[in-house]
ZAMAR-483677 format. One record per residue (C-alpha): residue number from 0; residue in one letter; z, y, x. Coordinates in pm, 1 decimal, decimal comma. Each point is the difference from the previous one (the first is absolute). Layout:
N
rec resi=NUM&resn=a&Z=Z&Y=Y&X=X
...
END
This chain:
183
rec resi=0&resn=x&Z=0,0&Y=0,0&X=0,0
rec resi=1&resn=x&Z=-94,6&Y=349,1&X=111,2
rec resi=2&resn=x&Z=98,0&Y=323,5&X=-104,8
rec resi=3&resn=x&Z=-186,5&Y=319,1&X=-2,0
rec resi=4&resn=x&Z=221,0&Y=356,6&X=43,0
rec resi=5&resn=x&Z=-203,0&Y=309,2&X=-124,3
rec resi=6&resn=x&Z=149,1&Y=344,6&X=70,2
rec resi=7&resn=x&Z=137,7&Y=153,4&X=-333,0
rec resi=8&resn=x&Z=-186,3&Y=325,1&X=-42,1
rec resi=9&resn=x&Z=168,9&Y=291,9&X=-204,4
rec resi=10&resn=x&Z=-285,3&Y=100,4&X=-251,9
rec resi=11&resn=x&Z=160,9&Y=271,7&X=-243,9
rec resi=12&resn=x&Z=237,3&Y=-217,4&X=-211,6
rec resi=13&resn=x&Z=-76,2&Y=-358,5&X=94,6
rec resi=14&resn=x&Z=-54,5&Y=-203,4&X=295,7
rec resi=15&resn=x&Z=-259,9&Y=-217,7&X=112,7
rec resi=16&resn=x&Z=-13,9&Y=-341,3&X=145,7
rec resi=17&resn=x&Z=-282,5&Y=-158,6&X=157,3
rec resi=18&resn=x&Z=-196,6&Y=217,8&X=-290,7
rec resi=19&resn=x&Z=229,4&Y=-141,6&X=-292,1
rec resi=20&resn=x&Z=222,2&Y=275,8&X=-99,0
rec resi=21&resn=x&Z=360,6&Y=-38,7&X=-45,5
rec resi=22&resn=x&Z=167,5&Y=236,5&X=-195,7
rec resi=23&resn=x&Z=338,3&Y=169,9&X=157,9
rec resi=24&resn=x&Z=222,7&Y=-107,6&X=-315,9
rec resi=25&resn=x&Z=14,7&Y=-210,5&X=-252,6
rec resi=26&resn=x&Z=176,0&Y=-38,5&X=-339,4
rec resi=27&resn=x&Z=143,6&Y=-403,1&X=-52,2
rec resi=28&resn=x&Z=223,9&Y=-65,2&X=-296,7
rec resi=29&resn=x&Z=53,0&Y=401,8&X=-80,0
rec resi=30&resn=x&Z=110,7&Y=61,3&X=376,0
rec resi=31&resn=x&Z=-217,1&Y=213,5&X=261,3
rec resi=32&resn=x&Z=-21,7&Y=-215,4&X=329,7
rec resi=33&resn=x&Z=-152,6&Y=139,2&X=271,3
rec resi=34&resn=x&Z=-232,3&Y=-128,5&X=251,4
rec resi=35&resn=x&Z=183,4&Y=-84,9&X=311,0
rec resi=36&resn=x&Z=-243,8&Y=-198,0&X=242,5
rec resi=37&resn=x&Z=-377,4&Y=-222,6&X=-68,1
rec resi=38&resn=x&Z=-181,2&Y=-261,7&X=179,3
rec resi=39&resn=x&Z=-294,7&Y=-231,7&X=-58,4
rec resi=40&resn=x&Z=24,5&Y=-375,6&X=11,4
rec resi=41&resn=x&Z=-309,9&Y=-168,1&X=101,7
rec resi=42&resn=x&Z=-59,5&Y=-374,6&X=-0,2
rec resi=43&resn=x&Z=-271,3&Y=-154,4&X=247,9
rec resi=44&resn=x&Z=-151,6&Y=349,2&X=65,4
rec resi=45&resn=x&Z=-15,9&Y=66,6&X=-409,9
rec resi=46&resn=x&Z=223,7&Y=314,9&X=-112,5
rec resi=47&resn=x&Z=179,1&Y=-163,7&X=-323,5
rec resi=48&resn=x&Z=267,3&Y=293,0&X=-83,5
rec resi=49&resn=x&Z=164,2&Y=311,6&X=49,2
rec resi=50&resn=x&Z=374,4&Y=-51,9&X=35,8
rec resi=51&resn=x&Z=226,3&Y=271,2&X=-50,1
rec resi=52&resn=x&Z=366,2&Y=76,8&X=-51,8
rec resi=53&resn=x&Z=81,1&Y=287,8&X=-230,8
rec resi=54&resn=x&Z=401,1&Y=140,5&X=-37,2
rec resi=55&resn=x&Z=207,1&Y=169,9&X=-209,7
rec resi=56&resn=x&Z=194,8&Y=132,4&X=406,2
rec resi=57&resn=x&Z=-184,2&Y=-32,8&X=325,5
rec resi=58&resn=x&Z=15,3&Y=-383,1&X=154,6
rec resi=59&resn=x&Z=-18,6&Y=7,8&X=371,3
rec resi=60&resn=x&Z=204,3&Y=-351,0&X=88,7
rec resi=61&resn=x&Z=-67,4&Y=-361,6&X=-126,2
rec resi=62&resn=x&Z=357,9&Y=-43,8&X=-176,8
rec resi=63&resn=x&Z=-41,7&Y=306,1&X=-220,0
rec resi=64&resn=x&Z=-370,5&Y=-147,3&X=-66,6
rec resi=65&resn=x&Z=143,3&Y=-368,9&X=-112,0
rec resi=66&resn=x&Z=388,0&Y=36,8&X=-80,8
rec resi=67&resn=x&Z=53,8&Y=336,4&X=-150,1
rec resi=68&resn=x&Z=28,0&Y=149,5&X=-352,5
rec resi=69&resn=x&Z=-254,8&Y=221,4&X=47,2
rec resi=70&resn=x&Z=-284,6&Y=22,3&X=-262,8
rec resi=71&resn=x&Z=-309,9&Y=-119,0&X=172,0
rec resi=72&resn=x&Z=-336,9&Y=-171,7&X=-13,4
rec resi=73&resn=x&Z=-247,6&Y=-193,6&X=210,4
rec resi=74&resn=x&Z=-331,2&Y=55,9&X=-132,2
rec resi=75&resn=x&Z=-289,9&Y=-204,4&X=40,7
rec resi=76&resn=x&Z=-358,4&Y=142,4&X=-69,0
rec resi=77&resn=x&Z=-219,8&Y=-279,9&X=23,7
rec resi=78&resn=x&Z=-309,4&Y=132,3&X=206,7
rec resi=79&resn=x&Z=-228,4&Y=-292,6&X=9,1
rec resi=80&resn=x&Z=-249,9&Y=-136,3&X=-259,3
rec resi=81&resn=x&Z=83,6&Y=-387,6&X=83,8
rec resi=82&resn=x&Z=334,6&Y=34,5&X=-106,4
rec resi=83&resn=x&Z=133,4&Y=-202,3&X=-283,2
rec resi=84&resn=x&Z=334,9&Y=-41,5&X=-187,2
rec resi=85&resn=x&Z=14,8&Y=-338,6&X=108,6
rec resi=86&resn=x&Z=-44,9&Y=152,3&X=334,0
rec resi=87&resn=x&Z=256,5&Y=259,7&X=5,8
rec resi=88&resn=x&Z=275,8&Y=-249,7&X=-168,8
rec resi=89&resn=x&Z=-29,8&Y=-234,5&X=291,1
rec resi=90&resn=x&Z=13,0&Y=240,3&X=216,1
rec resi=91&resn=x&Z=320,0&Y=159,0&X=-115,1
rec resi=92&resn=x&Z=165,1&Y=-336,3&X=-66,0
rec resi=93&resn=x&Z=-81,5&Y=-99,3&X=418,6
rec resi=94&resn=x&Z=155,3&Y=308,0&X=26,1
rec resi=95&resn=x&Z=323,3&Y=-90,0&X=-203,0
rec resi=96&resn=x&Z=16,2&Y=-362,4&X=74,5
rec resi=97&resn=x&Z=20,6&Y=146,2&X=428,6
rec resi=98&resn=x&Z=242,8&Y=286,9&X=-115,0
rec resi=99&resn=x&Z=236,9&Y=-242,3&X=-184,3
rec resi=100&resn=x&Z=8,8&Y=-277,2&X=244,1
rec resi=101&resn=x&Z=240,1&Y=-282,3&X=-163,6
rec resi=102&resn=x&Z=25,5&Y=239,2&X=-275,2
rec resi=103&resn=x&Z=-292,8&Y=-23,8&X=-148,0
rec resi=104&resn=x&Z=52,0&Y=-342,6&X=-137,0
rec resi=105&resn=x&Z=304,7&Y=152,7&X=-174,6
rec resi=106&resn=x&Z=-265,1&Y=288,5&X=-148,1
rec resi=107&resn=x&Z=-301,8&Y=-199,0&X=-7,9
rec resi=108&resn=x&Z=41,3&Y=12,5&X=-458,8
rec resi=109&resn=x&Z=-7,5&Y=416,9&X=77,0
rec resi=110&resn=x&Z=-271,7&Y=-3,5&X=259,8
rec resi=111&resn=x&Z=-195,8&Y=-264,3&X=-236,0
rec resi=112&resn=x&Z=71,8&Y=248,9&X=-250,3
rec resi=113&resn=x&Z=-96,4&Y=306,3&X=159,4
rec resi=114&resn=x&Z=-385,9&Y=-195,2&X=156,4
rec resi=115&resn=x&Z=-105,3&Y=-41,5&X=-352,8
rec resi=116&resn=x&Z=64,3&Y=335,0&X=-183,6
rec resi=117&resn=x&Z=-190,8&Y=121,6&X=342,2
rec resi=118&resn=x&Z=-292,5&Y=-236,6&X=-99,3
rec resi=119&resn=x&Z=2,0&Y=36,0&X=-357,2
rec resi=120&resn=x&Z=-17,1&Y=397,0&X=50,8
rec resi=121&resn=x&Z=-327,1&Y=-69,8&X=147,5
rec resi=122&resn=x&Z=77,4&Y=176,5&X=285,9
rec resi=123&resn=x&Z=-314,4&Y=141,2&X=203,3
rec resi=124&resn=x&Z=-208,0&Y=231,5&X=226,4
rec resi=125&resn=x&Z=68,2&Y=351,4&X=-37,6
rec resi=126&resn=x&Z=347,0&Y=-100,2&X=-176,7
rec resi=127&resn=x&Z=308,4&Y=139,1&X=110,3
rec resi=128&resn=x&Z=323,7&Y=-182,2&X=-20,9
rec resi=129&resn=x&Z=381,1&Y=169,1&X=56,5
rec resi=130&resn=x&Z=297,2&Y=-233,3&X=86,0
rec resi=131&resn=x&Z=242,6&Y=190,8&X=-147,0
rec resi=132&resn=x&Z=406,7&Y=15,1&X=52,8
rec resi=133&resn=x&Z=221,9&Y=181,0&X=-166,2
rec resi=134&resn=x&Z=386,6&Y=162,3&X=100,4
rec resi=135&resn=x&Z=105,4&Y=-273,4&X=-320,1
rec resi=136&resn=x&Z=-127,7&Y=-289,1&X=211,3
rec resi=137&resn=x&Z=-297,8&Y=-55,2&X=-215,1
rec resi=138&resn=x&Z=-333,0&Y=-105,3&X=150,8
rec resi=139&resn=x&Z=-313,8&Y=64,4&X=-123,8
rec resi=140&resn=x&Z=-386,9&Y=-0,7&X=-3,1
rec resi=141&resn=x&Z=-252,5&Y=229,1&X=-164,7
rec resi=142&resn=x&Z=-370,7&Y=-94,8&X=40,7
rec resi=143&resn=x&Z=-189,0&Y=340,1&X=-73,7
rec resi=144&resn=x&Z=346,3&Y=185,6&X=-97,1
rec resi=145&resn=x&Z=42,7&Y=-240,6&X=-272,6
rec resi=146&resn=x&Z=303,5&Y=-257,3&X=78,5
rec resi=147&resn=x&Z=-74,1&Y=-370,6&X=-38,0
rec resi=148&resn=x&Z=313,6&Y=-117,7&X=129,1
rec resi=149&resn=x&Z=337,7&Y=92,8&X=-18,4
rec resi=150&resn=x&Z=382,8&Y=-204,8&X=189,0
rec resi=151&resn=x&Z=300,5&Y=167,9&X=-28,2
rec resi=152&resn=x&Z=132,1&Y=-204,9&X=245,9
rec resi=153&resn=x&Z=-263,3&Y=51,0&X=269,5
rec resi=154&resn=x&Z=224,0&Y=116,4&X=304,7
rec resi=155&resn=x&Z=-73,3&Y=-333,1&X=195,6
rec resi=156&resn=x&Z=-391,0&Y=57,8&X=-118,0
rec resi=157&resn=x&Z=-28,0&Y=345,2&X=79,3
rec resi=158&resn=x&Z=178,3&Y=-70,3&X=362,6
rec resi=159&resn=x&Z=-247,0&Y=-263,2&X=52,8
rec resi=160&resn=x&Z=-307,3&Y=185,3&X=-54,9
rec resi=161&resn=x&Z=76,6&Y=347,2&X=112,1
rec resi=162&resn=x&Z=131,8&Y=-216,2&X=321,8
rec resi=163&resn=x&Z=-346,6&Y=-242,8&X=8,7
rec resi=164&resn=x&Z=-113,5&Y=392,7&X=131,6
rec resi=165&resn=x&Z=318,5&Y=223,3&X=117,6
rec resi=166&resn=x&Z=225,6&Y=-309,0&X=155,4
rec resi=167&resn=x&Z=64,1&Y=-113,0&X=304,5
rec resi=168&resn=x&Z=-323,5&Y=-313,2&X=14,6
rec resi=169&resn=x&Z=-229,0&Y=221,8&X=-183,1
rec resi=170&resn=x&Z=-313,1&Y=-107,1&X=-98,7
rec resi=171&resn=x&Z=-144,9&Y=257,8&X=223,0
rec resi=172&resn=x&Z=208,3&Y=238,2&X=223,9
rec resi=173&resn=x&Z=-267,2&Y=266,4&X=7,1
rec resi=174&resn=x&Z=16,9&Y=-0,5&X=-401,5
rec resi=175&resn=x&Z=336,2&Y=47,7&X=1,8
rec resi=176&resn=x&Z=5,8&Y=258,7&X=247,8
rec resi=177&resn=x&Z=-241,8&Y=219,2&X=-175,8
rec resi=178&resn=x&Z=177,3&Y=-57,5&X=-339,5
rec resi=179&resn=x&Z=332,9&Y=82,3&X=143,1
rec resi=180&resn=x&Z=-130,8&Y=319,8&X=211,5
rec resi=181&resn=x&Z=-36,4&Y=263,6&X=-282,6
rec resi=182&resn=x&Z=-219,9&Y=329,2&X=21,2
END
Protein backbone atom coordinates (compact mmCIF):
# COMPACT_ATOMS: atom_id res chain seq x y z
CA UNK A 1 0.00 0.00 0.00
CA UNK A 2 1.11 3.49 -0.95
CA UNK A 3 0.06 6.73 0.03
CA UNK A 4 0.04 9.92 -1.83
CA UNK A 5 0.47 13.48 0.38
CA UNK A 6 -0.77 16.57 -1.65
CA UNK A 7 -0.07 20.02 -0.16
CA UNK A 8 -3.40 21.55 1.22
CA UNK A 9 -3.82 24.81 -0.65
CA UNK A 10 -5.86 27.73 1.04
CA UNK A 11 -8.38 28.73 -1.81
CA UNK A 12 -10.82 31.45 -0.20
CA UNK A 13 -12.94 29.27 2.17
CA UNK A 14 -11.99 25.69 1.41
CA UNK A 15 -9.03 23.65 0.86
CA UNK A 16 -7.91 21.48 -1.73
CA UNK A 17 -6.45 18.06 -1.87
CA UNK A 18 -4.88 16.48 -4.70
CA UNK A 19 -7.78 18.66 -6.66
CA UNK A 20 -10.70 17.24 -4.37
CA UNK A 21 -11.69 20.00 -2.15
CA UNK A 22 -12.15 19.61 1.46
CA UNK A 23 -14.11 21.98 3.13
CA UNK A 24 -12.53 23.67 6.52
CA UNK A 25 -15.69 22.60 8.74
CA UNK A 26 -18.21 20.49 8.89
CA UNK A 27 -21.61 20.11 10.65
CA UNK A 28 -22.13 16.08 12.09
CA UNK A 29 -25.09 15.42 14.32
CA UNK A 30 -25.89 19.44 14.86
CA UNK A 31 -22.13 20.06 15.96
CA UNK A 32 -19.52 22.19 13.79
CA UNK A 33 -16.23 20.04 13.57
CA UNK A 34 -13.51 21.43 12.05
CA UNK A 35 -11.00 20.14 9.73
CA UNK A 36 -7.89 19.30 11.56
CA UNK A 37 -5.46 17.32 9.12
CA UNK A 38 -6.14 15.09 5.35
CA UNK A 39 -4.35 12.47 3.54
CA UNK A 40 -4.93 10.16 0.59
CA UNK A 41 -4.82 6.40 0.83
CA UNK A 42 -3.80 4.72 -2.27
CA UNK A 43 -3.81 0.97 -2.86
CA UNK A 44 -1.33 -0.57 -5.57
CA UNK A 45 -0.67 2.92 -7.09
CA UNK A 46 -4.77 3.59 -7.25
CA UNK A 47 -5.90 6.73 -5.01
CA UNK A 48 -9.13 5.10 -3.22
CA UNK A 49 -9.97 8.03 -0.55
CA UNK A 50 -9.48 11.14 1.09
CA UNK A 51 -9.12 10.63 4.84
CA UNK A 52 -9.62 13.34 7.10
CA UNK A 53 -10.14 14.11 10.76
CA UNK A 54 -12.44 16.98 11.57
CA UNK A 55 -12.82 18.39 15.59
CA UNK A 56 -14.91 20.09 17.66
CA UNK A 57 -10.85 21.41 19.60
CA UNK A 58 -7.60 21.08 17.76
CA UNK A 59 -6.05 17.25 17.92
CA UNK A 60 -2.34 17.33 17.73
CA UNK A 61 -1.45 13.82 19.77
CA UNK A 62 -2.71 10.20 19.10
CA UNK A 63 -4.48 9.77 22.68
CA UNK A 64 -6.68 12.83 22.26
CA UNK A 65 -7.35 11.35 18.55
CA UNK A 66 -8.47 7.66 19.99
CA UNK A 67 -9.27 8.03 23.87
CA UNK A 68 -10.77 11.40 24.41
CA UNK A 69 -14.30 12.89 24.69
CA UNK A 70 -13.83 15.11 22.14
CA UNK A 71 -16.46 15.33 19.29
CA UNK A 72 -14.74 14.14 16.19
CA UNK A 73 -14.87 12.42 12.82
CA UNK A 74 -12.77 10.49 10.35
CA UNK A 75 -14.09 11.05 7.04
CA UNK A 76 -13.68 9.00 4.14
CA UNK A 77 -14.37 10.43 0.55
CA UNK A 78 -14.13 7.63 -1.64
CA UNK A 79 -12.07 8.95 -4.74
CA UNK A 80 -11.98 6.02 -7.02
CA UNK A 81 -14.57 4.66 -9.52
CA UNK A 82 -13.73 0.78 -8.69
CA UNK A 83 -14.79 1.13 -5.34
CA UNK A 84 -17.63 -0.89 -4.01
CA UNK A 85 -19.50 -1.31 -0.66
CA UNK A 86 -18.41 -4.69 -0.51
CA UNK A 87 -15.07 -3.17 -0.96
CA UNK A 88 -15.01 -0.58 1.61
CA UNK A 89 -16.70 -3.07 4.37
CA UNK A 90 -13.79 -5.42 4.07
CA UNK A 91 -11.63 -3.01 4.20
CA UNK A 92 -12.78 -1.42 7.40
CA UNK A 93 -13.44 -4.79 9.05
CA UNK A 94 -9.26 -5.78 8.23
CA UNK A 95 -8.99 -2.70 9.79
CA UNK A 96 -11.03 -3.60 13.02
CA UNK A 97 -10.28 -7.22 13.18
CA UNK A 98 -5.99 -5.76 13.39
CA UNK A 99 -7.14 -2.89 15.81
CA UNK A 100 -8.99 -5.32 18.18
CA UNK A 101 -6.55 -8.09 18.27
CA UNK A 102 -8.18 -10.91 20.67
CA UNK A 103 -10.93 -8.52 20.93
CA UNK A 104 -12.41 -8.76 18.00
CA UNK A 105 -13.78 -12.18 18.52
CA UNK A 106 -15.53 -10.66 21.57
CA UNK A 107 -17.01 -7.77 18.92
CA UNK A 108 -17.09 -9.76 15.90
CA UNK A 109 -21.68 -9.64 16.31
CA UNK A 110 -20.91 -5.47 16.24
CA UNK A 111 -18.31 -5.50 13.52
CA UNK A 112 -20.67 -8.15 11.56
CA UNK A 113 -23.17 -5.66 12.28
CA UNK A 114 -21.58 -2.59 11.31
CA UNK A 115 -20.02 -4.55 7.46
CA UNK A 116 -23.54 -4.96 6.40
CA UNK A 117 -25.38 -1.61 7.05
CA UNK A 118 -21.96 -0.39 5.14
CA UNK A 119 -22.95 -2.76 2.21
CA UNK A 120 -26.52 -2.40 2.23
CA UNK A 121 -26.01 1.57 2.06
CA UNK A 122 -24.54 0.87 -1.21
CA UNK A 123 -21.68 2.64 -0.43
CA UNK A 124 -19.65 4.05 -3.58
CA UNK A 125 -17.38 6.36 -5.66
CA UNK A 126 -17.76 9.88 -4.98
CA UNK A 127 -19.53 8.88 -1.51
CA UNK A 128 -18.42 10.27 1.58
CA UNK A 129 -18.63 8.45 4.81
CA UNK A 130 -18.07 10.14 8.63
CA UNK A 131 -17.21 7.80 11.60
CA UNK A 132 -18.68 9.71 14.02
CA UNK A 133 -18.15 9.86 18.09
CA UNK A 134 -19.81 11.67 20.31
CA UNK A 135 -18.81 13.30 24.18
CA UNK A 136 -22.01 10.56 25.23
CA UNK A 137 -19.89 7.67 23.95
CA UNK A 138 -22.05 7.12 20.97
CA UNK A 139 -20.54 6.06 17.64
CA UNK A 140 -21.78 6.71 14.51
CA UNK A 141 -21.81 6.70 10.64
CA UNK A 142 -23.45 8.99 8.11
CA UNK A 143 -23.05 8.05 4.41
CA UNK A 144 -23.78 11.45 2.51
CA UNK A 145 -24.75 13.30 5.98
CA UNK A 146 -27.48 10.90 6.40
CA UNK A 147 -26.70 8.32 9.44
CA UNK A 148 -27.08 4.62 8.70
CA UNK A 149 -25.78 3.44 11.84
CA UNK A 150 -25.97 4.37 15.21
CA UNK A 151 -24.08 2.32 19.04
CA UNK A 152 -24.36 4.00 22.04
CA UNK A 153 -21.90 1.95 23.37
CA UNK A 154 -19.21 2.46 20.73
CA UNK A 155 -16.16 3.62 22.97
CA UNK A 156 -14.20 0.29 22.24
CA UNK A 157 -15.38 0.87 18.33
CA UNK A 158 -14.59 4.32 18.05
CA UNK A 159 -10.96 3.62 19.83
CA UNK A 160 -10.44 0.99 17.36
CA UNK A 161 -10.99 2.84 14.29
CA UNK A 162 -9.87 6.31 15.06
CA UNK A 163 -6.65 4.15 16.37
CA UNK A 164 -6.56 1.72 12.91
CA UNK A 165 -5.24 5.65 11.77
CA UNK A 166 -4.07 7.88 14.96
CA UNK A 167 -2.51 4.79 17.21
CA UNK A 168 0.53 3.66 17.85
CA UNK A 169 0.68 0.53 14.62
CA UNK A 170 -1.15 2.75 12.33
CA UNK A 171 -2.14 1.68 9.20
CA UNK A 172 0.09 4.26 7.75
CA UNK A 173 2.33 6.64 9.83
CA UNK A 174 2.40 9.30 7.16
CA UNK A 175 -1.62 9.30 7.33
CA UNK A 176 -1.60 9.77 10.69
CA UNK A 177 0.88 12.36 10.75
CA UNK A 178 -0.88 14.55 8.33
CA UNK A 179 -4.27 13.98 10.11
CA UNK A 180 -2.84 14.80 13.43
CA UNK A 181 -0.73 18.00 12.13
CA UNK A 182 -3.55 20.63 11.76
CA UNK A 183 -3.34 23.93 9.56
Amino acid sequence: MYITLYPLHLNYNSMKLAGIELVPKINVNKVDLFLNGAAIRSKFFIQTYIISLYAATPIRDEKNGIESNIERSLRMQIITPLATSKAVSENIQAGMKDGLGNLYFKQRDLVDDLRKVIEASGVQYKDIIDIYYTTEGTLKLYKNEVEIYTNKDGKLFAETIFGMYLGKNPKDRKIKDALLKGF
